[in-house]
Backbone as CSV, one residue per row, in Angstrom:
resi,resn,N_x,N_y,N_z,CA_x,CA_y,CA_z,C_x,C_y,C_z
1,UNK,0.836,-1.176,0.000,0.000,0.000,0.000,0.888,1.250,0.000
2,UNK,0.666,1.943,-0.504,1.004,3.700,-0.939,0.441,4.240,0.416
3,UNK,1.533,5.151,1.072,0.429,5.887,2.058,1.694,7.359,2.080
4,UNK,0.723,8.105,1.587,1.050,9.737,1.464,1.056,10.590,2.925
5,UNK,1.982,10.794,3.385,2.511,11.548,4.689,2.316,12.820,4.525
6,UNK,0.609,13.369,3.741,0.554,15.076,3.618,-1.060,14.932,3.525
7,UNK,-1.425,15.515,3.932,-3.056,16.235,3.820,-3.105,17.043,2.878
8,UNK,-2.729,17.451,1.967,-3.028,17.906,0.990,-3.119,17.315,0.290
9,UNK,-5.072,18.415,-0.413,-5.722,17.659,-1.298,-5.216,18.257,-2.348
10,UNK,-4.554,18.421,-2.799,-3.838,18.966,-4.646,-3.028,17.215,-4.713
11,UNK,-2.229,16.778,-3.224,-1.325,16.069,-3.920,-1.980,14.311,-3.579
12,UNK,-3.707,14.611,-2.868,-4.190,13.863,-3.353,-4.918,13.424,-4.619
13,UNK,-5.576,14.776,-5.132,-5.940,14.246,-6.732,-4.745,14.024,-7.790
14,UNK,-3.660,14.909,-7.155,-2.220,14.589,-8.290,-2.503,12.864,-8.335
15,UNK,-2.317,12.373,-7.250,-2.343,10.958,-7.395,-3.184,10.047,-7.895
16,UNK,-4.481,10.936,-7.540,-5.743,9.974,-8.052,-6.017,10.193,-9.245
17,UNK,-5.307,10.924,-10.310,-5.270,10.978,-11.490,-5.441,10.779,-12.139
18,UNK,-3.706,10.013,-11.512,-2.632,9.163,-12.009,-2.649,7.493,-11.957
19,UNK,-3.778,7.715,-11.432,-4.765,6.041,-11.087,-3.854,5.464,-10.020
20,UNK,-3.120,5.966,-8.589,-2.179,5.633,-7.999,-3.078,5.573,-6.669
21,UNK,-3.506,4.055,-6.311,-4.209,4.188,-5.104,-3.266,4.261,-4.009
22,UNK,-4.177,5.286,-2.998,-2.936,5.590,-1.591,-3.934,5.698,-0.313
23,UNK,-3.064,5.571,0.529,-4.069,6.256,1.895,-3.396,7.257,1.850
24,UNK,-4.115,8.351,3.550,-3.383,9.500,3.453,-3.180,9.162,4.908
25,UNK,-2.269,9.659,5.582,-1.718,9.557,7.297,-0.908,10.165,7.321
26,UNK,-1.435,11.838,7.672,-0.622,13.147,7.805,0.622,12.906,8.627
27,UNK,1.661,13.532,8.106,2.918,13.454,9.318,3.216,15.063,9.820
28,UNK,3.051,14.911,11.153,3.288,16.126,11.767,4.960,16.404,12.000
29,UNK,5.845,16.948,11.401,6.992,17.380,11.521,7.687,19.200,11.862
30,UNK,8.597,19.167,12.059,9.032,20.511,12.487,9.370,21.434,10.827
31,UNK,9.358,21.930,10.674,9.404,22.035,8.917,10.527,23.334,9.331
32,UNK,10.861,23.824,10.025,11.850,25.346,10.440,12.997,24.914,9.203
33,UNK,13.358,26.030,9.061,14.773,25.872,7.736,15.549,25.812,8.753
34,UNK,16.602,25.525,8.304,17.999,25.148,8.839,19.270,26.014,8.876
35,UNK,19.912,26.848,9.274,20.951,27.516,8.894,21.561,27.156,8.516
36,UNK,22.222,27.737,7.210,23.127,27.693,6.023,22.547,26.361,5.101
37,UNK,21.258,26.182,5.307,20.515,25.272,4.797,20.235,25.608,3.113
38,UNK,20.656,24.536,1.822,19.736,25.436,0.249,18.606,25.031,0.399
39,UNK,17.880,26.113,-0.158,16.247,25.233,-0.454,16.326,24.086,-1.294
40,UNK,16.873,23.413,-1.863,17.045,22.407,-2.168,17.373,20.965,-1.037
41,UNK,18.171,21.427,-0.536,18.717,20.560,1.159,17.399,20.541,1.999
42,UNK,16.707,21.835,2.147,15.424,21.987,2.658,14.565,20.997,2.130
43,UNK,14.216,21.181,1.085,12.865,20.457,0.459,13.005,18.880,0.717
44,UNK,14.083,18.362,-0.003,14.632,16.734,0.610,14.103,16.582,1.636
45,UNK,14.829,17.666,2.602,14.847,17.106,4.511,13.363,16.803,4.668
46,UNK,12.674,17.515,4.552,11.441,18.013,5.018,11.026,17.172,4.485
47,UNK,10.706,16.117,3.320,10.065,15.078,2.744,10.425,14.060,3.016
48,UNK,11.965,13.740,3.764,12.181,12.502,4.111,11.582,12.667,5.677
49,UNK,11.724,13.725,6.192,11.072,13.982,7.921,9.790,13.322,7.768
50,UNK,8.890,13.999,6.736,7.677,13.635,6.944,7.209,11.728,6.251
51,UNK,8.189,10.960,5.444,8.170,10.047,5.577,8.575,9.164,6.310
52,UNK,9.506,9.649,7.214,10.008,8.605,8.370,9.086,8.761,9.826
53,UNK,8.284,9.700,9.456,7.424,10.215,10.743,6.258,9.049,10.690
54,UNK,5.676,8.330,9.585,5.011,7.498,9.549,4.993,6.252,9.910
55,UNK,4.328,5.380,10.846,4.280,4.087,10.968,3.628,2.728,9.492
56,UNK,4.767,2.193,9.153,3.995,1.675,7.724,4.579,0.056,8.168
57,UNK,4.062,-0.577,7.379,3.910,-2.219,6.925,5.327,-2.573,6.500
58,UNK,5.467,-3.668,6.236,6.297,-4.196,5.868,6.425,-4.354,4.056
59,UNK,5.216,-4.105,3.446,5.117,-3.990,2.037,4.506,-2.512,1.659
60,UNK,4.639,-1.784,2.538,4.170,-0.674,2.340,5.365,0.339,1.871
61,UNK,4.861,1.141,1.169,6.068,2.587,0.945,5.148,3.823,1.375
62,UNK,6.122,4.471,1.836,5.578,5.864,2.493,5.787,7.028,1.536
63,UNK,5.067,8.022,1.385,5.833,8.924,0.210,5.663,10.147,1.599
64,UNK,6.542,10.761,1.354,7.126,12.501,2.045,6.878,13.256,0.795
65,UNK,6.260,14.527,0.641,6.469,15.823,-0.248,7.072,16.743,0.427
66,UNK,7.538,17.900,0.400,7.281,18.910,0.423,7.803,19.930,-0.787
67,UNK,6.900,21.217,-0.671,7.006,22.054,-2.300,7.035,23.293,-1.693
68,UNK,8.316,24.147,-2.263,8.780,25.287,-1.866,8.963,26.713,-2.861
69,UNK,8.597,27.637,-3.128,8.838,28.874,-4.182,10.170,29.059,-3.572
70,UNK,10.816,29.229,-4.355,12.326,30.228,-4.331,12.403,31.109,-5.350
71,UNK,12.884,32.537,-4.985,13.253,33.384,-5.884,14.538,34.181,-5.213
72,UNK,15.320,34.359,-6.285,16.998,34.882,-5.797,17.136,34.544,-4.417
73,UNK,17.192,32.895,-4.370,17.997,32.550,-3.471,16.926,32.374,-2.273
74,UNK,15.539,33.252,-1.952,14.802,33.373,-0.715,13.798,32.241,-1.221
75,UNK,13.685,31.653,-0.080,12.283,30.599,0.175,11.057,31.873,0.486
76,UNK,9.864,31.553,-0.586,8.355,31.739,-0.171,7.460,31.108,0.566
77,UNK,7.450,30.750,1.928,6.683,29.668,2.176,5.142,30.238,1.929
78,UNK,4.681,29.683,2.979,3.059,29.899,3.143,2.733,31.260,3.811
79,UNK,2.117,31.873,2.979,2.304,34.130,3.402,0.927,33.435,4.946
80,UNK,1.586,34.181,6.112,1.160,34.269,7.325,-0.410,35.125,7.582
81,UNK,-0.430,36.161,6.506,-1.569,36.957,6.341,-1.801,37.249,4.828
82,UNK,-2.693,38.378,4.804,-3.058,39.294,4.109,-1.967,39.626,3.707
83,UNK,-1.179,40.554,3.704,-0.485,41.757,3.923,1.170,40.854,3.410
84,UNK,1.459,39.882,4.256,2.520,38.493,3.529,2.279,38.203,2.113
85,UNK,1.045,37.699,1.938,0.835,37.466,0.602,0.712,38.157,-0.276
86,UNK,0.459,39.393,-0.473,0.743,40.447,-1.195,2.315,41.177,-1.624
87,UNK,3.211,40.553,-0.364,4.214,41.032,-0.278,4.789,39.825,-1.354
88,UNK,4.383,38.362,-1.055,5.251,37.829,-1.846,5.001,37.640,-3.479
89,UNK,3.715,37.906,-3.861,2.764,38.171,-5.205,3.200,39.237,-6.125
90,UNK,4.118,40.611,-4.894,4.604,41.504,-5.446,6.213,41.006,-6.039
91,UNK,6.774,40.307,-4.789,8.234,40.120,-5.320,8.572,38.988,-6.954
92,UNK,6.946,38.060,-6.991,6.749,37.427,-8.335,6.417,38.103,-9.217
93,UNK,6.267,38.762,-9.211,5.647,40.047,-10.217,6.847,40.490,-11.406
94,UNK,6.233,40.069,-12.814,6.886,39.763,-13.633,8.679,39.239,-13.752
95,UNK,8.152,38.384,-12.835,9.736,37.564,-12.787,9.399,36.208,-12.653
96,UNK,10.817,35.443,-12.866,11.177,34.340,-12.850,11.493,33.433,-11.406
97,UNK,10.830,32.537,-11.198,11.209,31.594,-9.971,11.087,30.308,-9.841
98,UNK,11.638,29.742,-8.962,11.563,28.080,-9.065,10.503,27.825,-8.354
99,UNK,9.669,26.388,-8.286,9.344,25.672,-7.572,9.422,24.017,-7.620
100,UNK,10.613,23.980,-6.107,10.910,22.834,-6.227,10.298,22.280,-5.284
101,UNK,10.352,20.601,-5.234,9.675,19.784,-4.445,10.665,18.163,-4.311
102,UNK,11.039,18.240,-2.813,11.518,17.279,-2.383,10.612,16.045,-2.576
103,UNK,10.893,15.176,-2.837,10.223,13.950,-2.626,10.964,12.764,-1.768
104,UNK,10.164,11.913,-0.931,10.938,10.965,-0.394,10.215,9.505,-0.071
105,UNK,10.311,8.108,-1.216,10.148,7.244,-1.097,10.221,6.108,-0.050
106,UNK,9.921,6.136,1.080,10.381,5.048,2.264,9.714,3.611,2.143
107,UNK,10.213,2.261,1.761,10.064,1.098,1.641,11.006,0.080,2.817
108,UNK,10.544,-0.164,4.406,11.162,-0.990,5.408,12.601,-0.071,5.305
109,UNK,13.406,0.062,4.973,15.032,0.139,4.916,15.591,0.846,4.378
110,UNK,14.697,0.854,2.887,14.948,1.382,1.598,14.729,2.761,1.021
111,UNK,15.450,3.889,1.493,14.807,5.117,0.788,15.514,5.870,-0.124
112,UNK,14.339,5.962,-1.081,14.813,7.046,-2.287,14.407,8.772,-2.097
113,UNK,15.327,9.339,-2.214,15.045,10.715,-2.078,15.626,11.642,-3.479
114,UNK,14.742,12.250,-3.986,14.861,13.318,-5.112,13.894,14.364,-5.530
115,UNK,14.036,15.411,-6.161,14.136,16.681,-6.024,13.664,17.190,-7.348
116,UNK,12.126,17.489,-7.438,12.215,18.327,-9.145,12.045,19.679,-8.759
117,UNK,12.338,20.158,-10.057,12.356,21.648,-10.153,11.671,22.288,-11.339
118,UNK,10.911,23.003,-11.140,10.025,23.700,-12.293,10.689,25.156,-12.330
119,UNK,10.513,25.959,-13.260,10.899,27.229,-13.367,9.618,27.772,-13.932
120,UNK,8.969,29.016,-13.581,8.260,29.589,-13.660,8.099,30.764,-13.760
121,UNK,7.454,31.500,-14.816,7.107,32.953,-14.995,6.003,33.474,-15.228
122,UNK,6.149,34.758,-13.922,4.875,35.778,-14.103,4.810,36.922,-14.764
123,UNK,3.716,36.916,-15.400,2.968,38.097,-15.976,3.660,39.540,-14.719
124,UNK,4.169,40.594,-15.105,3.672,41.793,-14.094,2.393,41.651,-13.560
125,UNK,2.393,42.562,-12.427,0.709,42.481,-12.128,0.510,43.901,-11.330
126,UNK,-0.519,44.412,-11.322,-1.031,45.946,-10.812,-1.676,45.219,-9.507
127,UNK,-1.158,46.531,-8.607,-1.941,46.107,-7.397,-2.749,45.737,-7.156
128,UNK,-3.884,45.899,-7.991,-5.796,46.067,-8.042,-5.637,44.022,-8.015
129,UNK,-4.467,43.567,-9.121,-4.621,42.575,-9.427,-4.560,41.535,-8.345
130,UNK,-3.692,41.960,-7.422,-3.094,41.200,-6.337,-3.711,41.438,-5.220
131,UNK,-4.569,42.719,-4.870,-5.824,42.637,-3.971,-6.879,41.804,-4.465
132,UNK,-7.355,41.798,-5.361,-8.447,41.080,-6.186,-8.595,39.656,-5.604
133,UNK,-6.870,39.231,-5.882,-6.724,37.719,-5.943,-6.493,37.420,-4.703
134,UNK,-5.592,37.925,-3.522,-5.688,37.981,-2.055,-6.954,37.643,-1.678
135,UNK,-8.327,38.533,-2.325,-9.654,39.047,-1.245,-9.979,37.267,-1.487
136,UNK,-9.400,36.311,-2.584,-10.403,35.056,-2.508,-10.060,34.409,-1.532
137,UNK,-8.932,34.516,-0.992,-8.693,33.427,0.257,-7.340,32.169,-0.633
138,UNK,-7.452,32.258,-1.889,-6.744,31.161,-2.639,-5.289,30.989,-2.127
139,UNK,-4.721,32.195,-2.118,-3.320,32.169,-1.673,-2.758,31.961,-0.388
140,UNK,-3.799,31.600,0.223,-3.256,31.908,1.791,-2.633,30.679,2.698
141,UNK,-2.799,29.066,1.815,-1.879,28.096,1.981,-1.600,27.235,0.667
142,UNK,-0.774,28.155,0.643,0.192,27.768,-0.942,1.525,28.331,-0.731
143,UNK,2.277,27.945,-0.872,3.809,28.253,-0.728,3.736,29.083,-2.281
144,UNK,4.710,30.419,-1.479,4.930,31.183,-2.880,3.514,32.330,-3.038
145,UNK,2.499,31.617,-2.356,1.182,32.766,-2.121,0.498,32.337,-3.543
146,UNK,-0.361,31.400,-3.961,-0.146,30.871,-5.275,-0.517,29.931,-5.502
147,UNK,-1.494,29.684,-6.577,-2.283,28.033,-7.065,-2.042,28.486,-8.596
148,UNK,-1.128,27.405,-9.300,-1.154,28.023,-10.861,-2.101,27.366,-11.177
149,UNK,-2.911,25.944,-9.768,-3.983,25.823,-10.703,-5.460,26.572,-10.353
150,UNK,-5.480,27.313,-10.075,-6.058,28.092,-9.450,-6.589,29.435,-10.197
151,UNK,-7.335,30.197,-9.732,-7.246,31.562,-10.489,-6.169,32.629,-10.781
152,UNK,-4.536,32.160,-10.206,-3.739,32.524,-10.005,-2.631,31.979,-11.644
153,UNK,-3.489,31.188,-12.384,-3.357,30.914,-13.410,-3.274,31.781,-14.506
154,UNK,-4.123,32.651,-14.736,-3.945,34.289,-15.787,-2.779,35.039,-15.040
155,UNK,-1.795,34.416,-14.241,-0.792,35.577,-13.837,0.598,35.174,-14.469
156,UNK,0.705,33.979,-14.733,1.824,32.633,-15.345,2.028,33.526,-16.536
157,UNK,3.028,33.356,-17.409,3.655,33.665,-18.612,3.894,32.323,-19.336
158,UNK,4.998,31.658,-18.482,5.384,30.298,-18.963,5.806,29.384,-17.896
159,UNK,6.223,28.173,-18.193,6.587,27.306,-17.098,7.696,26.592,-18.071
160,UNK,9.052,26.041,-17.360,9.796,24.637,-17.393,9.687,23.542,-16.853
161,UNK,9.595,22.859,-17.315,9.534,21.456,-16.172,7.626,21.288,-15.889
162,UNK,7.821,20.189,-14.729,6.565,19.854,-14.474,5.347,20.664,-13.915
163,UNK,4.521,20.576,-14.858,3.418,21.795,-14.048,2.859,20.981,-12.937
164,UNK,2.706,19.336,-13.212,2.036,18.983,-11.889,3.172,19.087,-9.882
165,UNK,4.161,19.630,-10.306,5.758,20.043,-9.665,4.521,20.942,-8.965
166,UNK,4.500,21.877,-9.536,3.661,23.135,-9.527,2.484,23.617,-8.757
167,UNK,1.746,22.506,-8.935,0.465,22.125,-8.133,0.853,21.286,-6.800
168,UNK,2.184,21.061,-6.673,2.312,19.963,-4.897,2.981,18.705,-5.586
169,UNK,2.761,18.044,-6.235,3.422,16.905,-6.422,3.968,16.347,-8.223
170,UNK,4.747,16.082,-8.207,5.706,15.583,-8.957,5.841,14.323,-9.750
171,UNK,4.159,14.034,-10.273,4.019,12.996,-10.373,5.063,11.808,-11.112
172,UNK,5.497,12.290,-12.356,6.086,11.612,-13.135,7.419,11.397,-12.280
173,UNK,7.935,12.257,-11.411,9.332,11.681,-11.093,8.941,10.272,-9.843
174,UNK,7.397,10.434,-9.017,7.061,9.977,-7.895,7.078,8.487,-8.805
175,UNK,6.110,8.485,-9.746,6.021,7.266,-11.112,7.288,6.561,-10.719
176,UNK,8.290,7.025,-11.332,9.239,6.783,-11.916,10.059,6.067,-10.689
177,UNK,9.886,6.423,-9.696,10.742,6.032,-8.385,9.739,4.921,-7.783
178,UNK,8.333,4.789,-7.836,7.485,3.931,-7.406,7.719,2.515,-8.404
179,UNK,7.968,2.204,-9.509,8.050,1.213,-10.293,8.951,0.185,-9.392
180,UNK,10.212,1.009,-8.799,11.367,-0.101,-7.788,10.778,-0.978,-6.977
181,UNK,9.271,-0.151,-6.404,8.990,-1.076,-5.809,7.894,-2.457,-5.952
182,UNK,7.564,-1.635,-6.880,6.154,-2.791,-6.854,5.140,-2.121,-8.166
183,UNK,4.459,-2.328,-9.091,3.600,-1.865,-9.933,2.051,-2.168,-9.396
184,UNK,2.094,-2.561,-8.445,0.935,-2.862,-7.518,-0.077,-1.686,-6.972
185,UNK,0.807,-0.418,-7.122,-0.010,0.924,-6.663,-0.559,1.478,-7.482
186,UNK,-0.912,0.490,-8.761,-1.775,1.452,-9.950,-3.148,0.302,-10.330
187,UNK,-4.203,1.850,-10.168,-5.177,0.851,-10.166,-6.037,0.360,-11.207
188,UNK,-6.650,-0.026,-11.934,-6.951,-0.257,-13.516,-7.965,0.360,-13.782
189,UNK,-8.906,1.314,-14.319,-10.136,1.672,-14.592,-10.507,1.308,-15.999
């Protein structure tokens, strides 16, 4: 059995897609960055934390996410308010940024840990635009302040890499690392 160590529902339909049956059994971890920590080192940690935080089976694999905005170098996490999220909507504002996402496979002994990265660009945007989109409530747990799948979608220019990266989870690389263990987590419709 597949069992996803996140309550989030983006990176439960990512999965249910993908025809990838899972449970879900949130892992409560300390998520604080680390000094002299990259967001890259970050994202890993934080996805293998939250897969080793889980109690699983002996044929079971655990999956860890976590998904982070970076721009020049600063992590965006999740804007604290109003007033956060505007701040970080402004610093995306017609520019370029990553969003990467640790992933971490746990099977008894066995763990795989890796890392995609999307690159992403916004449209400029006028204030009116970024109050507008604040007043829905959308941005306010999304790392980066931000759902590209979301109404936050007319603000994008372009993307590299995986858009489902983008939305919380990473499917094709998660695919790709799940085959080691078993083809058993896909379900037939």
């Amino acid at each position: 059995m597949l069992i996803l160590a996140s309550q989030s529902p983006r990176r439960g339909e990512i999965l249910r897609q993908a025809g990838i049956s899972f449970v879900v059994r949130p892992a409560n971890v300390d998520e604080a960055f680390l000094p002299a920590e990259s967001p890259e080192e970050y994202a890993k940690r934080v996805a293998q934390l939250k897969a080793a935080a889980i109690d699983a089976g002996p044929s079971d694999v655990v999956l860890g996410a976590d998904t982070i905005v970076v721009i020049g170098g600063q992590i965006l996490g999740k804007p604290q308010d109003h007033a956060d999220a505007i701040r970080m909507l402004q610093t995306l504002s017609g520019r370029e940024h990553e969003v990467l996402t640790g992933i971490c496979l746990r099977h008894g002994n066995d763990t795989t840990i890796d890392l995609a990265v999307t690159r992403v660009w916004f449209l400029p945007l006028a204030h009116k635009d970024l109050e507008e989109y604040v007043a829905t409530g959308e941005p306010m747990d999304k790392a980066g302040a931000y759902a590209i799948q979301g109404q936050a979608s007319k603000f994008i220019q372009r993307i590299q890499g995986s858009y489902a990266n983008v939305v919380g989870l990473p499917i094709e690389l998660v695919r790709h690392h799940l085959r080691k263990y078993s083809d058993d987590f896909y379900v037939t419709q």
